[in-house]
C-alpha positions as CSV (number, residue, x, y, z in Angstrom):
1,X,0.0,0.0,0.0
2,X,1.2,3.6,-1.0
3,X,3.1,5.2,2.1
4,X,0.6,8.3,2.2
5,X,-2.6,6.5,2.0
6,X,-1.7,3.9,4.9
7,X,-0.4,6.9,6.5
8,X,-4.6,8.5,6.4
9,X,-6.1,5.3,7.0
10,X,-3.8,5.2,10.2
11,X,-4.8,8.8,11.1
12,X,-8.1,7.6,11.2
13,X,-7.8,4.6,12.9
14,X,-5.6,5.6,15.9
15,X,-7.1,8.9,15.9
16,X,-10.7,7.0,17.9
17,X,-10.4,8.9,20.7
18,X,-10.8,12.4,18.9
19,X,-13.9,10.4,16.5
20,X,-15.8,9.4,19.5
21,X,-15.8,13.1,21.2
22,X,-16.0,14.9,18.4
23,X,-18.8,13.0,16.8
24,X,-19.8,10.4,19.2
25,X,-22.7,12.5,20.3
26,X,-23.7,13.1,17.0
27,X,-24.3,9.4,15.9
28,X,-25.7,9.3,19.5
29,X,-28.0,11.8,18.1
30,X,-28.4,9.8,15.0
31,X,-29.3,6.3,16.9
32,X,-31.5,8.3,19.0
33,X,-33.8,10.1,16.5
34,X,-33.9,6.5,14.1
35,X,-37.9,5.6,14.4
36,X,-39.1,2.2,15.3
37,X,-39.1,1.2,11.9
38,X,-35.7,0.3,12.7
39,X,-35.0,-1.0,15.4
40,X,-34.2,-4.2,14.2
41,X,-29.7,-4.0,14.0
42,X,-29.2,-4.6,10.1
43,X,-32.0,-1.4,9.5
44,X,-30.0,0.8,12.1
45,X,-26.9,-0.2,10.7
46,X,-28.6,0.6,7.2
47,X,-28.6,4.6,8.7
48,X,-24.9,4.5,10.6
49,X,-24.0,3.4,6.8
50,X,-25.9,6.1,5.2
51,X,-24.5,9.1,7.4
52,X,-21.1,8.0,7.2
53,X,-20.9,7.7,3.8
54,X,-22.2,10.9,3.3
55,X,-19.5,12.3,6.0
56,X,-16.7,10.5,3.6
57,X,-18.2,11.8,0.6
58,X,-17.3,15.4,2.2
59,X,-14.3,14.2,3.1
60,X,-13.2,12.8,-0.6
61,X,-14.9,16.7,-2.0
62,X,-12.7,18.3,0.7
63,X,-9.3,16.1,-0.1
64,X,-10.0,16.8,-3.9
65,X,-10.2,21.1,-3.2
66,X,-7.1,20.3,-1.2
67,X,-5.2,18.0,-3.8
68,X,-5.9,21.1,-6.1
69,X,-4.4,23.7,-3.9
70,X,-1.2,21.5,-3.8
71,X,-1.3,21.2,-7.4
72,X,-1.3,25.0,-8.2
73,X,1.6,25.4,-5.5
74,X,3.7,22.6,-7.0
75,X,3.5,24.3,-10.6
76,X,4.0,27.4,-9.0
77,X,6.8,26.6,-7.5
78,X,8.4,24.6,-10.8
79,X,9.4,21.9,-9.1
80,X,12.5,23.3,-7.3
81,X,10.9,24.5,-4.0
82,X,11.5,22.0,-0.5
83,X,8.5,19.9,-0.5
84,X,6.3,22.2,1.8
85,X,3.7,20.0,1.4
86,X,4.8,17.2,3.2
87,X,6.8,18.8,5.7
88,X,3.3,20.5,6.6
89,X,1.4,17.4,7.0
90,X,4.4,15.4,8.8
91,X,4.2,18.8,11.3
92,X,0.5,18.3,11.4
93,X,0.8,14.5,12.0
94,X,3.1,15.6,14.8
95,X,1.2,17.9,16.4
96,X,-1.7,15.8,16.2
97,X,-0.4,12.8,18.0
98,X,0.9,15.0,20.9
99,X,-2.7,16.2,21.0
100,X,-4.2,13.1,20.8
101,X,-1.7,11.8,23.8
102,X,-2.3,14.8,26.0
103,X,1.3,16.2,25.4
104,X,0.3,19.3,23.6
105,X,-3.1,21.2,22.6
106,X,-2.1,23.5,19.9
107,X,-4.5,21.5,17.4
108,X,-7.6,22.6,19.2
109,X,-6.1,26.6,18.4
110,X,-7.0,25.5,14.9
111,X,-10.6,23.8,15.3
112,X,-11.5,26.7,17.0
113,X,-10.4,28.5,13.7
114,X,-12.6,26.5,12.1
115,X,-15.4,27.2,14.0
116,X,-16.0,30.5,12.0
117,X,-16.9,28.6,9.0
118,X,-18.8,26.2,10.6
119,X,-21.0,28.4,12.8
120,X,-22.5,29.4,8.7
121,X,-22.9,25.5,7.7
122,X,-24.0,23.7,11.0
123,X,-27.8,25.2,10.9
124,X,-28.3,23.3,7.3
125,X,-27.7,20.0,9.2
126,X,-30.7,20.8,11.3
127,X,-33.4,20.1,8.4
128,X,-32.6,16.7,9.0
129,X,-33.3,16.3,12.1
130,X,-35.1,14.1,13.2
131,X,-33.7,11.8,11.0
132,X,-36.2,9.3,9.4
133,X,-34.6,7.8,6.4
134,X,-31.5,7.1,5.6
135,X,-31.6,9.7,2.5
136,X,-31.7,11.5,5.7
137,X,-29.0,10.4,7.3
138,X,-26.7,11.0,4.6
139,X,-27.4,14.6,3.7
140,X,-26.6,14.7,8.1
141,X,-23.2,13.5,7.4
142,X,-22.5,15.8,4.1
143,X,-23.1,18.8,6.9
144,X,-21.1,17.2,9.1
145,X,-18.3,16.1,7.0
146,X,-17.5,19.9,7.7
147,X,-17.2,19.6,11.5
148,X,-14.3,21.4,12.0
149,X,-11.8,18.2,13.6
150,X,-7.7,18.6,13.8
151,X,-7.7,14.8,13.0
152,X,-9.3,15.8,9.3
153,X,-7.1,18.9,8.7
154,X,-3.8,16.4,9.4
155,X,-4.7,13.9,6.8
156,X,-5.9,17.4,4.3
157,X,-2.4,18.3,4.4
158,X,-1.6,14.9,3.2
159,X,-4.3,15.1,0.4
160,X,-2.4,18.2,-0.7
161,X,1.0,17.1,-0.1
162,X,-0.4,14.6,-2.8
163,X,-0.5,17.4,-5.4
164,X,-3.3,15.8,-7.0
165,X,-7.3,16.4,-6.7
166,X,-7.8,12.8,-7.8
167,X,-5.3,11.6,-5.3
168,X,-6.3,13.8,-2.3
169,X,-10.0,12.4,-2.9
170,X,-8.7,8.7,-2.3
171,X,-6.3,9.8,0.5
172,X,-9.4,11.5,2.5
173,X,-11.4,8.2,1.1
174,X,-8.9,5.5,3.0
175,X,-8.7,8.4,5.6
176,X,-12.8,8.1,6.0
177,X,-12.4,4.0,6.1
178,X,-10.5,4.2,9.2
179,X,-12.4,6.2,11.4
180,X,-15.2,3.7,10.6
181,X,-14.4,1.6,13.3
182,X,-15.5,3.9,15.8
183,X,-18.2,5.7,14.6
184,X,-19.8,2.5,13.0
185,X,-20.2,1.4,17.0
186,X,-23.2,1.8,18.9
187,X,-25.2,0.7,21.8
188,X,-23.5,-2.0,24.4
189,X,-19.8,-1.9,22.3
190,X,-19.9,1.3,21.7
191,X,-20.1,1.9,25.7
192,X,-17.0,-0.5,26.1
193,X,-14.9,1.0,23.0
194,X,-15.3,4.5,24.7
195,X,-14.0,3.3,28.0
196,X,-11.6,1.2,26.2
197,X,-9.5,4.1,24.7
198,X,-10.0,6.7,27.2
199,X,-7.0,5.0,29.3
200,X,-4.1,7.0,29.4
201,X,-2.1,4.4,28.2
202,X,-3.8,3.9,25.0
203,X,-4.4,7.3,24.3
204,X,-0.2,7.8,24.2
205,X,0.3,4.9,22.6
206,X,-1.9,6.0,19.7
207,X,-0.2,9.4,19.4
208,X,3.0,8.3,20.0
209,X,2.0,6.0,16.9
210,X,1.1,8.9,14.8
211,X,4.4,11.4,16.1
212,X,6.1,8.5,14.5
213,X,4.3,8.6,11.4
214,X,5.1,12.1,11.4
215,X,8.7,11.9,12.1
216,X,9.0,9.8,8.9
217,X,7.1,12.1,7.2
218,X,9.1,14.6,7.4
219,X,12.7,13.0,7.1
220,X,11.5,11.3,4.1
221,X,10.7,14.5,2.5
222,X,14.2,16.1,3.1
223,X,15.1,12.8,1.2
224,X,13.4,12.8,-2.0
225,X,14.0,16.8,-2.2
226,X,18.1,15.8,-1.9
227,X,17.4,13.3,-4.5
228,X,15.5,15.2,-7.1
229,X,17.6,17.8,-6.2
230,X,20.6,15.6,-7.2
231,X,19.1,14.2,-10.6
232,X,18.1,17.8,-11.3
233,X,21.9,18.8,-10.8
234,X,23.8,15.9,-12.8
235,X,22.9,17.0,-16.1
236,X,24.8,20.4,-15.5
237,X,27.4,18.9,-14.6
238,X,28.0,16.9,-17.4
């Protein structure tokens, strides 16, 4: 599997504690308001589906915009700039696990940033609530997609470290598959999976997972700048 997008999928996997407060009580929301109709586990399920594919479809538009922003600062840059890109997202990945470890809490400076924007889009997400259908619950998670999270704006700066709209949709995609885990849990496990990762010691052992990932990030985009850098100088020379 391509470095980058095991990279976002671990994000989103390891990143369960900051999925279940940031949107646990939204699909606590969502379980709550399903009718009757579907109370049986495979029709609830059919809903959790629905919602989170409509957050992931937010999160492919979002990693495509990105992808594009990364493409316009590669060309502008003709090639010869440091790789910005990733040294951003390994910083991000960085900053990230400390937060997610309880090291550090610069990444909630930028959700609050975020919150600007958000304040305009939150209020569509009301007219589907109650949710009854699991049209419903889709157009909830396209709203929501937006929430602003500092686990989704780590793997965006991998989506436009990517330099590619079509790229940075996939990354965000396999991004999206990993925090399914968590917020595809509800009732009894979802009770035992929150007290689960809410020890200390798993909390730091996820970030420390994703510093890592950062670390390597990084150093591996001082490599490849060296060696383009190289390639770029050997036909001078001769």
């Amino acid at each position: 599997m391509d470095f980058t997008l095991l990279t976002a999928f671990t994000i989103g996997l390891l990143g369960l504690v900051h999925c279940m407060g940031m949107c646990g009580g939204i699909v606590g929301t969502l379980d709550a308001g399903i009718g009757k109709g579907a109370a049986r586990p495979a029709a609830r399920m059919a809903f959790h589906l629905a919602y989170n594919g409509g957050r992931i479809t937010s999160y492919c538009i979002a990693g495509a915009l990105a992808g594009l922003l990364g493409s316009l600062a590669a060309t502008a840059s003709y090639g010869n700039a440091m790789p910005l890109g990733r040294l951003i997202a390994g910083a991000m990945m960085i900053a990230l696990g400390l937060y997610l470890s309880g090291w550090w809490q610069i990444i909630t400076r930028l959700e609050q940033a975020g919150r600007h924007l958000w304040k305009r889009i939150e209020p569509y997400g009301r007219a589907f609530l109650p949710v009854k259908t699991p049209l419903q619950a889709f157009g909830l998670g396209l709203v929501w997609g937006w929430l602003p999270c500092g686990l989704v704006y780590s793997a965006l700066t991998l989506a436009m470290a990517s330099t590619s709209p079509l790229v940075g949709a996939g990354v965000m995609l396999v991004f999206g598959l990993g925090t399914l885990p968590a917020l595809l849990s509800f009732g009894a496990f979802a009770s035992v999976l929150n007290r689960w990762i809410r020890r200390p010691l798993i909390r730091q052992l996820a970030g420390l997972m994703i510093v890592l990932f950062g670390i390597y990030t990084c150093v591996t985009a001082f490599q490849g700048h060296a060696h383009a850098s190289a390639h770029m100088a050997r036909p001078m020379a001769d």
